[in-house]
Each structure stands twice: as structure tokens, then as C-alpha cells.
C-alpha positions, -999 to 999 in steps of 0.1 A, spaced: 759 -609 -480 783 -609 -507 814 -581 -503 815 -549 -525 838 -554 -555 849 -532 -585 820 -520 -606 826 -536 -641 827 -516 -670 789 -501 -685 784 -492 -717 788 -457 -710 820 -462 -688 844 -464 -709 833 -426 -725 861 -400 -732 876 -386 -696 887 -359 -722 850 -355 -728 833 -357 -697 859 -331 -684 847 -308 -717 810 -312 -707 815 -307 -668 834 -278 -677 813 -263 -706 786 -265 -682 803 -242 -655 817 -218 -679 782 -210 -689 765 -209 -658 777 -181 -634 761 -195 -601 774 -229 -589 738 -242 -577 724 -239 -609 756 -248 -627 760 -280 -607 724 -291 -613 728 -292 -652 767 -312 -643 751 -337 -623 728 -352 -652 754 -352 -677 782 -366 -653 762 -392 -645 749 -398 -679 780 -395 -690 796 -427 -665 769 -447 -668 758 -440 -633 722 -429 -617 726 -406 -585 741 -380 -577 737 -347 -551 767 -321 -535 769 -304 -504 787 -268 -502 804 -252 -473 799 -221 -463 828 -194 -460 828 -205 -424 841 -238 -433 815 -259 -412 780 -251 -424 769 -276 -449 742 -263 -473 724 -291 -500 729 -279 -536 722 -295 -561 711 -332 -576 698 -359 -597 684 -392 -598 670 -389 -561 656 -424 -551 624 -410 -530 639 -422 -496 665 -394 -500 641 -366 -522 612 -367 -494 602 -335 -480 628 -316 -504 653 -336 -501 655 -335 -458 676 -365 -451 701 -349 -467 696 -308 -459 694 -326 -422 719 -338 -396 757 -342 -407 769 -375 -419 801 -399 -423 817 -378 -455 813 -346 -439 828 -357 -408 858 -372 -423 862 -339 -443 866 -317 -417 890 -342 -400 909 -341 -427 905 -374 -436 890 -371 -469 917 -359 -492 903 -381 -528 876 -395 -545 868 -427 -527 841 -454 -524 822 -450 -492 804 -485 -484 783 -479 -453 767 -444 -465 748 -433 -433 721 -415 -449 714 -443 -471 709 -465 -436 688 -441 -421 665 -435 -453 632 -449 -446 612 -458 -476 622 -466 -514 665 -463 -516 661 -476 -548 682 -500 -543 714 -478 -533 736 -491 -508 772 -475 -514 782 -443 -532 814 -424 -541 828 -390 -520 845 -369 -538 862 -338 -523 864 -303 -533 893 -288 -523 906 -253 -532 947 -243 -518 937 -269 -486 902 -252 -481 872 -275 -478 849 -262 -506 825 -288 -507 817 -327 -515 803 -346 -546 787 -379 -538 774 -401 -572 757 -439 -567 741 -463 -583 716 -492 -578 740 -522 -565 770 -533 -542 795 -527 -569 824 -503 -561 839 -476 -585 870 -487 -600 904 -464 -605 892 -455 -636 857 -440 -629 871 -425 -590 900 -411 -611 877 -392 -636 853 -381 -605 888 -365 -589 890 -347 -620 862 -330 -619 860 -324 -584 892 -303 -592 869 -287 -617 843 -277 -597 861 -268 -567 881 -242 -591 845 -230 -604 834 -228 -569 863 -210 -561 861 -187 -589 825 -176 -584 825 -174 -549 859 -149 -554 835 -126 -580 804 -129 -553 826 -112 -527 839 -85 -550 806 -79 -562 792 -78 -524 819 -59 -511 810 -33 -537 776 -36 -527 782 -35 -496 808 2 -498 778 16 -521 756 8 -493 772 21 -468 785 56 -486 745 65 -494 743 54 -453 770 75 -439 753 101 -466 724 104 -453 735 105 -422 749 140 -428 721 160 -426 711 146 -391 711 165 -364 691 154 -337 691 119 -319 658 107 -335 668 118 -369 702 97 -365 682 66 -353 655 71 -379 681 71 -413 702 43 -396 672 20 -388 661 30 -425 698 19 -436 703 -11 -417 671 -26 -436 673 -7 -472 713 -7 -475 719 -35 -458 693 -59 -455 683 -64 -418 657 -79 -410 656 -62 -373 678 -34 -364 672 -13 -331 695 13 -319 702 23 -281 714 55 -271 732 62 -233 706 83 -214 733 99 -192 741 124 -226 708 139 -218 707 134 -175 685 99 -176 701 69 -163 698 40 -188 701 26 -226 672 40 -244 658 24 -273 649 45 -303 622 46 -312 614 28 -282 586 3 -289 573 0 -251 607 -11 -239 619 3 -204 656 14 -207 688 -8 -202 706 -6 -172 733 -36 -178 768 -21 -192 769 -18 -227 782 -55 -245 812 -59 -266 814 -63 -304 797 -97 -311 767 -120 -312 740 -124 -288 710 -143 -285 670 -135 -281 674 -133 -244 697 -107 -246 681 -69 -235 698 -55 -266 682 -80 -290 659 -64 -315 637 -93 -318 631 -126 -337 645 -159 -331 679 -158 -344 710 -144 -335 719 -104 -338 747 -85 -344 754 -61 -320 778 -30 -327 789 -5 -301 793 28 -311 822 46 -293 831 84 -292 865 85 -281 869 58 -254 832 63 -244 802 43 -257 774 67 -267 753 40 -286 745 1 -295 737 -11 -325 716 -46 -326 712 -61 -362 697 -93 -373 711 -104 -407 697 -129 -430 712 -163 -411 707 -185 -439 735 -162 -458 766 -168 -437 791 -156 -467 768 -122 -471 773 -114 -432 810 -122 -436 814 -95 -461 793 -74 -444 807 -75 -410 834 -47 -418 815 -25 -434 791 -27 -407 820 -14 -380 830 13 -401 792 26 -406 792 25 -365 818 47 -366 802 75 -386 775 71 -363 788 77 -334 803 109 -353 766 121 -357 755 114 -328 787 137 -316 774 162 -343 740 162 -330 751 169 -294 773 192 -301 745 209 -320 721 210 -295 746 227 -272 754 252 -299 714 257 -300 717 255 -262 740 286 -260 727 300 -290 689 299 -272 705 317 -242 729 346 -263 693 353 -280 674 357 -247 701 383 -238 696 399 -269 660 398 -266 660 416 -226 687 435 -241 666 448 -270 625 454 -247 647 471 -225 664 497 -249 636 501 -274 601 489 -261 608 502 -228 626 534 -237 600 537 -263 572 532 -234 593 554 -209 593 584 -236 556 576 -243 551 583 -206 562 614 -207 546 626 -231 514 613 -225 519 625 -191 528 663 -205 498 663 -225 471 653 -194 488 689 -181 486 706 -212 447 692 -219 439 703 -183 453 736 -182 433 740 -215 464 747 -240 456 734 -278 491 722 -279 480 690 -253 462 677 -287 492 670 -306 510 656 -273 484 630 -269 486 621 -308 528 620 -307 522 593 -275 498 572 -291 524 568 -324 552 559 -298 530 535 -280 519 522 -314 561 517 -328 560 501 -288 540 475 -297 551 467 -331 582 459 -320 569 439 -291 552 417 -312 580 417 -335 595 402 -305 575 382 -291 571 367 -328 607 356 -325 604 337 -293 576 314 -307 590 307 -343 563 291 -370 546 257 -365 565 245 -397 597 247 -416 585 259 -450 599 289 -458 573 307 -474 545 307 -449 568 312 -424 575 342 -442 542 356 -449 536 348 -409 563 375 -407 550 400 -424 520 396 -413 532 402 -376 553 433 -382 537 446 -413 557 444 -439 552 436 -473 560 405 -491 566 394 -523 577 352 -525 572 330 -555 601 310 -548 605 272 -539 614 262 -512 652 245 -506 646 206 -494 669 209 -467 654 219 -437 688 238 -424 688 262 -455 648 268 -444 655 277 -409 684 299 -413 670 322 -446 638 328 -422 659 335 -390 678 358 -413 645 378 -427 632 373 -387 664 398 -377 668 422 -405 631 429 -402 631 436 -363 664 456 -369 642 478 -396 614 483 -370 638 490 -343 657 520 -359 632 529 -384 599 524 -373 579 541 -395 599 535 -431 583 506 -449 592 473 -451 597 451 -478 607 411 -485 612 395 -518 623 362 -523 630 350 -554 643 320 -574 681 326 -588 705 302 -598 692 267 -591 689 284 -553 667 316 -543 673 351 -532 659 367 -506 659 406 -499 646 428 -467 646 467 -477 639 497 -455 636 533 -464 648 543 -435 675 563 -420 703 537 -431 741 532 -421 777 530 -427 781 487 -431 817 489 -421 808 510 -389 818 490 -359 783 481 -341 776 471 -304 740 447 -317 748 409 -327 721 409 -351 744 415 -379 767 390 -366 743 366 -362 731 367 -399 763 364 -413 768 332 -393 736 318 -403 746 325 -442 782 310 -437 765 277 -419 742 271 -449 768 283 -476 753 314 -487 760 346 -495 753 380 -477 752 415 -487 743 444 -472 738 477 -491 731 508 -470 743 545 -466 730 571 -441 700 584 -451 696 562 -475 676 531 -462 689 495 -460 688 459 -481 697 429 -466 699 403 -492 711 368 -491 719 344 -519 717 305 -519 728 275 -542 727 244 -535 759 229 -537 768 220 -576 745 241 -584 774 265 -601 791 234 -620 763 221 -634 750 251 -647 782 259 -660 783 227 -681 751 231 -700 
């Protein structure tokens, strides 16, 4: 078999380097993703030398994986089955790259891809490597052939080395503006993430807006989230939601990848990501993610923002357990309250009742007339008794929903006030719960020391917010009068917490309003700038 020997000039060989440079590089000026770019190069380059083959490989920002990107002029050996025998397997070039063994354009004479072809080569035997290089970093490889044993002379590998340089700068170049433009992506993604987390504040809700993030925000295609039992007195890592698996009991894994047969993989076949979420130097929580493998350079990027965003959630799952043990002692200061409040007005109230009722069975059986108006006087205390009972016992089993105005009419209902609500309800849930609780204890205050004034509730819409008022016509009180109840207290906590405001207008003899005022946050502003 005859040796290999310089490839003689074609008619197209002798083009303008000056030229082909212009067209390779008009090319990737107009074309912003390299892929695309390179397949509208290819045919010209080649055209452009005289020559009939070409295809390039692209590393990955890992510097190993090899992805197939573009080509032309494909004999069918090598275009089979989109193009496998050369997505597959690794080969002599790609080798000698990473050695660092190909440092220029060179002729390559025993292509291994070409030997292992099976089918119609069309009569390629040899092909040019060129490298792409950027500051020492492998980029990628350009590979052009044509049919024939002839090898690329000076000239021709010279102009390949050019462009290489070209491509590898335009490679460079849009790879730089892909990571700014996912790492901006990315920080968008993960400030709506930590947003939403915000307003979460129990476990489930955490584990509901994270799994919702890891897919929306991030682009997961499995996420799962684990949570250390011991924070609530069960042994184990529970899953949440659980999806029918029984709880880890192996310690929880370091930062990292782990495979399918690991117990905190999420699922699928490929490799997750798994993130442990720490709360001071204690591991409250894993994170399992499985990111789209085939997009190596997207993971890169998002690999930071990813352990930032496991910090913030380990900061709300802090939040929610320290609100639960706020609602914790909060639930038992309220059942003091409540024994604290049947025993000095429903039982007093009952005890007095007693008496009386008990003064009017002498009265009626010693015949006096004034045993009649004993007997009417005990059935009104009884009746303020049981008012105020169910007032509450109302408290103790609070509304089947968080909208506010059922809840309310619930209330009135109960006690029998009146309302008046044509309001809308706030979307957060928080703001919901404390306006009602408010309402809940400025009514039972109005049946407690004025049981017989009316009651009335109005809540209105003001400012981009509501307003809600509770009046009494009762006996009323000095506001700055130091008082031995917490109900008082206890509202003007619930206003701060939801960034309201509270007023209460009252004078002896006079009744008493309890109103409080909510805006949503930027509510003022934006009003102000219309």
C-alpha cells in the first residue's frame, strides 16, 4: 500500500487564508451558539479548502466529557444512527489531547473511528486534528478529511491552526456570556426560592416550596427532602412528603454525589446531588437533587447557588421550629388564660346565680312576690354564664378555615354580635389568623365585662389593606390603666407580628372600640406614587 504523502494543491486550495479566516469568522460573529455557528463554518471551510468532511467535538467545563457538535460531509459509516460512532467511545485525538500531546493542527493517518466504521467510509482513510485551545484549556477538536491517502500540507494545516484559534476564542467567548447569563439565572432563581420560603412556617410548607423550587427555579428533575425525626421525638430521616418510604436510619452523608442505591436518592437512574442542611453544627435536613446530566456546565454554575439556598433552608426550618414552640407556649399561656377566665366569670357568674336562685326557691315557698324577680335576675346570670362559655369554648376549637370572613361571621354567630364585613381577604394566611384572633379576644373581653351592651364588628377595606373594628356600649375604661388580663397584651402582639396597627378608644362609661389597621407592605409607597 502506497505511504501517505502531501496532498497537492486543489483548485480551491490555493483560496485567500485572509478569506477563509473572514468567512469562519463572519460566521461566528453572527451566530451566538457555537453548535449552530460551527455547523454553517464547517461547509464553508471545507468548501473553502477544497476538502469534503468535516465534524468537532466540544469539552465540557469539566475538561473530559466529549460531546459531538457539529458536521458536514458525513460518509454514512460515520452519520449512522445520528452520527454514533462518533457520539460513542473515545478515540486516538481525544486521547492525545488530554495527554497533552496534541498542541497543533496535524495529520492523523490511522483515524480509529475510521477503522472501526462498518459500512460506506467513502473512501476516507486519514483526517486532520486540529486543537482548540483557550489560555492551556482544552476547548475542543476540529477534525476535516477527504476521500484519499493524501496528507495536508503546511499550507492547508497552517490555515486549519488558524481557525482553530478562531473558534476556540468564539467558544471561549460564548461559553464566558452562557455563565454570566446562568449565573444570573441562577441568583434570580434562587432569590424568588429563598422568597418564598419566607412565609413558611411549618415543616410541610418548607418542603412543599423547596420541592416546588428545586423543579421550577432550578430545573430538577427529582428533588426530595429529608428532615431528622429526633426535632420532633421520632428516630430517623423522614422524607417529605414521604412517598411510602420508611425513614433513614444511616447518618446523614456529606456534600456530594451519590448513586441510585443510595437511601437518600430521590429516584431515576442517574446521579443526585445531595445537600446537607446544617443549623449551627447540627444537620437538621438533606437535600437530594437530580440535575439534568447531559448539562454538565449548567450544574457547574449551579452548584453554589444550590449551597447557599441550603442554607436559607435550614434557616426556615429553624423558623418553623422555633414557631411551633412559640405556638407551643403560646397554646399553654392561653389555657391558663382560659381556666383563669371560667373560673372568675362563668363560675363566679354560676356561683352568684346559685344564690340567687337558691334565695328565690325560699322566697317562692314562703309565698313572697319578691321570689318572682329572684328567679328572673338568676336566669339572666345563668344566661351571660353561658354566653361566655360558649364564647369560650368557641376559642378552643378555632374555624375549619383560614378565611377571614366566615371565620368572622362564625363569631358572631357564637356570641351574638353583629357583623358588618365586605372586605377581602389578605392572601397571607398570617395576617388572616391574627385579625380573627384579635376580633376572637376583644369580643370575649366585651362579653366578659359587659354582658349585656351590644356588640358590634365591621371590617372594612382601607388602604390597599382592611380595617377591622369591635365596639361595645358598655361600661368602658381608662386604656392607660395598668391591667392584670393578657388579652390586651396579646392583641397588640398579634398586630405587631403582622405589621399592623392598633387602637383602642375607650373612657369609663363610655363603651369601647378595638380597631386594627392593615397594609400590606408597599402598600403606602405605591399609593403615594400614583
Amino acid at each position: 500500500m502506497p505511504s501517505p504523502h502531501p496532498v497537492a494543491a486543489s483548485p480551491n486550495a490555493d483560496a485567500s487564508a485572509v478569506a477563509i479566516l473572514n468567512q469562519v469568522a463572519s460566521a461566528l460573529n453572527e451566530e451566538p451558539d457555537v453548535a449552530a455557528a460551527m455547523n454553517r463554518v464547517l461547509p464553508r471551510l471545507t468548501a473553502a479548502l477544497g476538502l469534503h468532511t468535516a465534524w468537532m467535538f466540544l469539552f465540557q467545563s469539566d475538561g473530559r466529557t466529549v460531546a459531538q457538535i457539529a458536521s458536514t460531509g458525513l460518509p454514512p459509516a460515520l452519520a449512522e444512527s445520528r452520527r454514533r460512532p462518533l457520539r460513542q467511545g473515545t478515540c486516538f485525538c481525544q486521547d492525545a489531547f488530554r495527554a497533552g500531546h496534541l498542541t497543533r493542527a496535524v495529520n492523523i493517518v490511522e483515524c480509529s473511528r475510521l477503522r472501526n466504521a462498518t459500512g460506506d467510509t467513502g473512501r476516507l482513510v486519514l483526517h486532520a486534528s486540529v486543537p482548540l485551545t483557550s489560555k492551556a484549556k482544552p476547548l475542543g477538536i476540529l477534525n476535516v478529511a477527504s476521500p484519499g491517502r493524501d496528507l495536508f500540507g503546511r499550507d492547508v494545516l497552517a490555515v486549519l491552526s488558524a481557525v482553530g484559534q478562531q473558534v476556540a476564542v468564539a467558544v471561549e467567548r460564548t461559553r464566558l456570556y452562557r455563565d454570566v447569563d446562568r449565573r444570573a439565572v441562577a441568583l434570580t432563581g434562587l432569590q424568588e426560592a429563598v422568597a418564598d420560603l419566607q412565609t413558611a412556617h411549618s415543616d410541610e410548607e418548607v418542603a412543599a416550596r423547596v420541592i416546588a423550587a428545586a423543579h421550577a427555579r432550578f430545573g430538577a428533575r427529582r428533588a426530595a427532602l429529608w428532615l431528622d425525626g429526633s426535632r420532633h421525638g421520632r428516630p430517623g430521616w423522614h422524607r417529605v412528603p414521604a412517598g411510602g418510604r420508611t425513614p433513614v436510619q444511616a447518618p446523614p452523608p456529606a456534600a456530594g454525589p451519590v448513586g441510585p442505591d443510595s437511601p437518600w436518592h430521590p429516584g431515576t437512574a442517574h446521579p443526585a446531588e445531595v445537600l446537607p442542611l446544617s443549623a449551627g453544627t447540627h444537620v437538621i435536613g438533606v437535600l437530594s437533587l437530580v440535575l439534568d446530566p447531559r448539562d454538565r456546565d449548567r450544574q457547574a454554575a449551579l452548584r453554589p447557588i444550590l449551597h447557599a439556598y441550603a442554607t436559607h433552608i435550614a434557616l426556615a426550618l429553624a423558623n418553623a421550629d422555633l414557631l411551633a414552640e412559640t405556638e407551643r407556649l403560646g397554646a399553654l399561656e392561653e389555657r391558663q388564660r382560659l381556666a383563669r377566665e371560667l373560673h372568675d366569670a362563668v363560675s363566679q357568674e354560676l356561683f352568684s346565680s346559685t344564690l340567687t336562685l337558691a334565695a328565690a326557691e325560699r322566697l317562692v315557698a314562703a309565698g313572697q312576690a319578691e321570689g318572682r324577680g329572684l328567679l328572673t335576675q338568676g336566669r339572666t346570670q345563668v344566661q351571660h354564664a353561658l354566653a361566655e362559655l360558649r364564647a369560650l369554648v368557641y376559642e378552643l376549637a378555632p374555624p375549619d378555615d383560614d378565611r377571614l370572613a366566615p371565620a368572622l361571621h362564625r363569631l358572631a354567630e357564637a356570641t351574638g354580635a353583629h357583623l358588618t364585613c365586605d372586605a377581602q381577604d389578605p392572601d397571607r394566611v398570617d395576617v388572616r389568623r391574627a385579625l380573627y384572633r384579635i376580633a376572637q379576644e376583644a369580643v370575649h373581653n366585651a362579653l366578659r365585662h359587659a354582658p349585656r351592651a351590644p356588640i358590634t364588628m365591621r371590617c372594612t377595606d382601607h388602604g390597599g389593606g382592611l380595617s377591622l373594628a369591635i365596639t361595645d356600649t358598655g361600661p368602658g375604661f381608662t386604656p392607660g390603666a395598668q391591667s392584670k388580663g393578657l388579652g390586651l397584651r396579646h392583641m397588640r402582639e398579634r398586630a405587631d407580628a403582622i405589621g399592623a396597627r392598633l387602637t383602642i378608644a375607650s373612657r369609663p362609661g363610655a363603651g369601647t372600640t378595638v380597631q386594627v389597621d392593615w397594609r400590606p407592605p408597599g402598600a403606602a409607597e405605591e399609593e403615594a406614587s400614583r
